[in-house]
Backbone bond lengths (Angstrom), bond angles and torsions (degrees), N, CA, C in turn:
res aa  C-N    CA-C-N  psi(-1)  N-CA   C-N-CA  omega(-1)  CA-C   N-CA-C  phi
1 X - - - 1.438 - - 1.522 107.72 -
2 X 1.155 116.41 111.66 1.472 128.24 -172.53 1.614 101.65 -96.59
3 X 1.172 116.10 139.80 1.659 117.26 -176.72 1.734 84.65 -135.25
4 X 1.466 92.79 130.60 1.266 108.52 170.05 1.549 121.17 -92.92
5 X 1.682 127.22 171.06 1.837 109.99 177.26 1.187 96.54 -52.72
6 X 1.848 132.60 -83.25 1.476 133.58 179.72 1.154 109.06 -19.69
7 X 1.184 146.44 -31.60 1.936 132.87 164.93 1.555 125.91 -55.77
8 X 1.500 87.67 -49.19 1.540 121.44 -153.88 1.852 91.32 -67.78
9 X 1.827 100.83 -56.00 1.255 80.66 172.61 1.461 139.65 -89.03
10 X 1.572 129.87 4.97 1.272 143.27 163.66 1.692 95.79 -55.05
11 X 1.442 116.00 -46.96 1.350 105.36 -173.76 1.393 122.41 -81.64
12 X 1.523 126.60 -26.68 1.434 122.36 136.18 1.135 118.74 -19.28
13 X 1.338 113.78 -93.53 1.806 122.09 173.18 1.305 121.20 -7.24
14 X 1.562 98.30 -72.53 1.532 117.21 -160.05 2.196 88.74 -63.42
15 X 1.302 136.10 -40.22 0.874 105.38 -148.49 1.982 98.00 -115.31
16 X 1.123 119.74 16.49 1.297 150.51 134.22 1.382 106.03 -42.00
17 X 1.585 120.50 -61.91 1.636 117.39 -151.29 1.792 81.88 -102.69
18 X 1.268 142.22 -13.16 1.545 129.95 175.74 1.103 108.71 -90.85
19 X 1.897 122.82 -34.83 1.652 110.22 179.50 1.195 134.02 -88.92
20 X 2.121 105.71 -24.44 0.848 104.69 179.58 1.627 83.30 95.82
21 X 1.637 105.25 145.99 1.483 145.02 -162.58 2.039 91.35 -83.53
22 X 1.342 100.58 -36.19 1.589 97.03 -160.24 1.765 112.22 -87.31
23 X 1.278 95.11 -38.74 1.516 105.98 -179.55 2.078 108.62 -94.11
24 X 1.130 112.39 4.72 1.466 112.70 -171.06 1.622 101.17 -63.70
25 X 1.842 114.21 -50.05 1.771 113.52 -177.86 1.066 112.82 -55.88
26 X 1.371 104.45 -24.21 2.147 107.77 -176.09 1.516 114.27 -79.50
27 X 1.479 116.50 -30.87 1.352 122.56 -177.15 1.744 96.87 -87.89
28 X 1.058 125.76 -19.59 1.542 114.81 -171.33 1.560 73.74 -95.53
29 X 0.799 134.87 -82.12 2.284 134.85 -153.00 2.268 83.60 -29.00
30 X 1.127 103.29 -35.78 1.648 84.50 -153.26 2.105 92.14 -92.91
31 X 0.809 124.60 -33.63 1.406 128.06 154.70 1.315 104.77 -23.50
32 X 1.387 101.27 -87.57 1.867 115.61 -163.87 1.537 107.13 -58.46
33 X 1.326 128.61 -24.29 1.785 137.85 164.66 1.659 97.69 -51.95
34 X 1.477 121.89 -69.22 0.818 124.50 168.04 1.427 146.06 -19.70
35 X 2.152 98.22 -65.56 1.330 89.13 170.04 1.614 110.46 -75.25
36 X 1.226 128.89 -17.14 1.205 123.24 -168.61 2.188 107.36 -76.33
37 X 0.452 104.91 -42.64 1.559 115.17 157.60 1.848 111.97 -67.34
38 X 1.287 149.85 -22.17 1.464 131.01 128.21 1.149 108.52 -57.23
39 X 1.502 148.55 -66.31 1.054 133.86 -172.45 1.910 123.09 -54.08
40 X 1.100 122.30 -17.49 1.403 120.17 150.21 0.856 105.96 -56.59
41 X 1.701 124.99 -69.15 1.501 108.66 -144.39 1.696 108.56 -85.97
42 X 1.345 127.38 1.56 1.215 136.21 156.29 1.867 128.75 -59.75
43 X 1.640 101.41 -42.76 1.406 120.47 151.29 1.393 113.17 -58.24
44 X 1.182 117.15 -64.36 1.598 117.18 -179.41 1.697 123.69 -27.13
45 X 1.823 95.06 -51.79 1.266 123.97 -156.20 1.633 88.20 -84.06
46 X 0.715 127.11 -39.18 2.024 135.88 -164.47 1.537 79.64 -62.87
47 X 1.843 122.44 -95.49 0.700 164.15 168.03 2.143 93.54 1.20
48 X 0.932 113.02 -60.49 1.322 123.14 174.30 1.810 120.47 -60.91
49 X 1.752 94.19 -41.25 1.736 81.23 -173.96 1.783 97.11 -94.53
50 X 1.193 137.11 1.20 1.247 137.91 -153.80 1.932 75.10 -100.42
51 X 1.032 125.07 -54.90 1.601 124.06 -167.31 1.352 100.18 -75.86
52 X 0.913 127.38 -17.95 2.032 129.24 165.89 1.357 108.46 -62.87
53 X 1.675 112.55 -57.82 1.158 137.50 -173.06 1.590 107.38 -48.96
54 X 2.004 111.28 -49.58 1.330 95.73 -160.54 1.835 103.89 -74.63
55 X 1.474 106.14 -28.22 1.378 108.00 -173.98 1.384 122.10 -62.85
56 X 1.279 107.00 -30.86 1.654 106.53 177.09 1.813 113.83 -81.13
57 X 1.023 92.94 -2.80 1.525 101.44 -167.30 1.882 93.84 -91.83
58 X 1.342 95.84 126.78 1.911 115.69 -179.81 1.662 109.77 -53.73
59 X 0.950 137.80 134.94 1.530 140.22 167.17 1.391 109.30 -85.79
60 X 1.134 87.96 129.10 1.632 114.04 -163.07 2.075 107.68 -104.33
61 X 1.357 96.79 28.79 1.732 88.20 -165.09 1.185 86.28 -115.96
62 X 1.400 117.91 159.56 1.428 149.00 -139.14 1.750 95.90 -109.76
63 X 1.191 126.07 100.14 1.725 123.42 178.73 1.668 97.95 -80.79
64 X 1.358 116.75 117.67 1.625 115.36 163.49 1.401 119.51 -59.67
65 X 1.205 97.41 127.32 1.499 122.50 178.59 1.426 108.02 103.70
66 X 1.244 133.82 -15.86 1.785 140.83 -177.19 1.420 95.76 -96.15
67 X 1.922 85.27 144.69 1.722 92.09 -171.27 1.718 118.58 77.16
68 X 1.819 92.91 173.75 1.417 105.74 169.17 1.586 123.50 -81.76
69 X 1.248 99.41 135.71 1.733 101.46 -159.98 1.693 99.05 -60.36
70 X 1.676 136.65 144.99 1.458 122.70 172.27 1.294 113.69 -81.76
71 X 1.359 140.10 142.38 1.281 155.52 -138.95 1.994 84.53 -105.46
72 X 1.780 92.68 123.41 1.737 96.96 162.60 1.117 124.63 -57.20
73 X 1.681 124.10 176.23 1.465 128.01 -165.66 2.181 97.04 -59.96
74 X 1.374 97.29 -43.92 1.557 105.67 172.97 0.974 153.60 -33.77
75 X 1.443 86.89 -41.57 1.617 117.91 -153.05 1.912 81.41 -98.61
76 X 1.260 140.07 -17.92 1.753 137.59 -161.41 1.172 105.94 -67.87
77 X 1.248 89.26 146.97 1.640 108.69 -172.48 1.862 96.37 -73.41
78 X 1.140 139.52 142.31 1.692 110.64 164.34 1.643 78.62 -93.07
79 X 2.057 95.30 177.69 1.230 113.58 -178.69 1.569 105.85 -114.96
80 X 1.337 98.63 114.40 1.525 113.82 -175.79 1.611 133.24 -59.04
81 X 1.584 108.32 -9.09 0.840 130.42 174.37 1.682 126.43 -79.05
82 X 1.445 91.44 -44.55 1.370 106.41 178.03 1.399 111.91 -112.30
83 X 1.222 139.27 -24.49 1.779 128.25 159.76 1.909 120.04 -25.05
84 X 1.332 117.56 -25.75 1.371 111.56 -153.01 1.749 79.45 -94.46
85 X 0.940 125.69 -37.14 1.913 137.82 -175.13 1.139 113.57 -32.63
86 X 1.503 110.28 -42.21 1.891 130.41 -139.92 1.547 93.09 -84.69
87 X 1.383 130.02 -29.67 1.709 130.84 -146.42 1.569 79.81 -116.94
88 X 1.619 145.61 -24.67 1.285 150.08 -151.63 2.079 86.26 -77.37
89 X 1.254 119.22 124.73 1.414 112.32 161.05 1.598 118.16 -81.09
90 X 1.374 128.70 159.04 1.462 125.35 -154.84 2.054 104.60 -87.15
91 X 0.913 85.72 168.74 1.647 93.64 -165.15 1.577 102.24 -74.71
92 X 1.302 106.15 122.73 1.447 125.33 -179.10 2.015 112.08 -71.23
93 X 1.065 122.31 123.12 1.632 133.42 -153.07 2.190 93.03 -130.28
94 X 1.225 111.22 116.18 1.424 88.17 -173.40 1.676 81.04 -94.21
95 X 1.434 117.78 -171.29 1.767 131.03 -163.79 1.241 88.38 -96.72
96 X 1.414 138.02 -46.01 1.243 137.35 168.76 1.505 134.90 -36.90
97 X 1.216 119.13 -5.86 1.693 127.54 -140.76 1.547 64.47 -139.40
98 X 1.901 94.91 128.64 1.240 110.81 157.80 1.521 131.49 -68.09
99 X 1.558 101.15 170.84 1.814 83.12 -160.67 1.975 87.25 -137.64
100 X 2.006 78.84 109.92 1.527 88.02 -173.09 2.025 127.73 -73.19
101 X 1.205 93.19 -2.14 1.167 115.87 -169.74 1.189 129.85 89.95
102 X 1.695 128.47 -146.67 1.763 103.84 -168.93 2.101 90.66 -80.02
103 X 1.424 96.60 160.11 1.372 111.26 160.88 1.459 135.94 -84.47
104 X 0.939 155.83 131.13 1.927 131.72 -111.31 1.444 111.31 129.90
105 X 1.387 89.76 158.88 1.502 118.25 140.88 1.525 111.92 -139.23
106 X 1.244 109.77 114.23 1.536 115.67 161.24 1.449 126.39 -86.93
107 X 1.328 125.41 39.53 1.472 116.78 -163.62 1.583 99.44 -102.37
């Protein structure tokens, strides 16, 4: 919710001519208490499911010595399938050559 100056002050105005000049600091002092008291309990509440969140959530870190040891950059298998691809340059398309769309059947 974006409030523009022209908002900001319609809502001055409007609550100027409902509170009255004398009681307006007292109704804004208890306003701003307000939002400042949602904004605690909004932190609170964040703060609570984010620390739920990390605990229920599985650990994903690697204990030395558990499990199969991971194989060095060295030790890799390459993939024989796709090695010959990498040195292949990409398929030349001139702007001229119509463009039939994807190749397929999607039915």
């Amino acid at each position: 919710m974006n409030l523009g100056p022209a908002e900001i002050l319609v809502i001055l105005v409007l609550a100027l001519v409902v509170f009255g000049p004398k009681r307006l600091p007292e109704v804004g002092r208890q306003v701003g208490g307000a939002l400042r008291e949602i904004r605690k309990v909004q932190d609170t509440v964040r703060t609570e499911i984010n620390t739920a969140l990390q605990d229920d959530a599985p650990s994903y870190r690697r204990v030395p010595g558990h499990g199969p040891p991971e194989p060095s950059i060295h030790e890799a298998e390459l993939d024989a399938d796709h090695d010959d691809a990498v040195d292949a340059p990409p398929p030349v398309r001139r702007l001229d050559e119509p463009d039939n769309g994807p190749s397929g059947s999607f039915s």
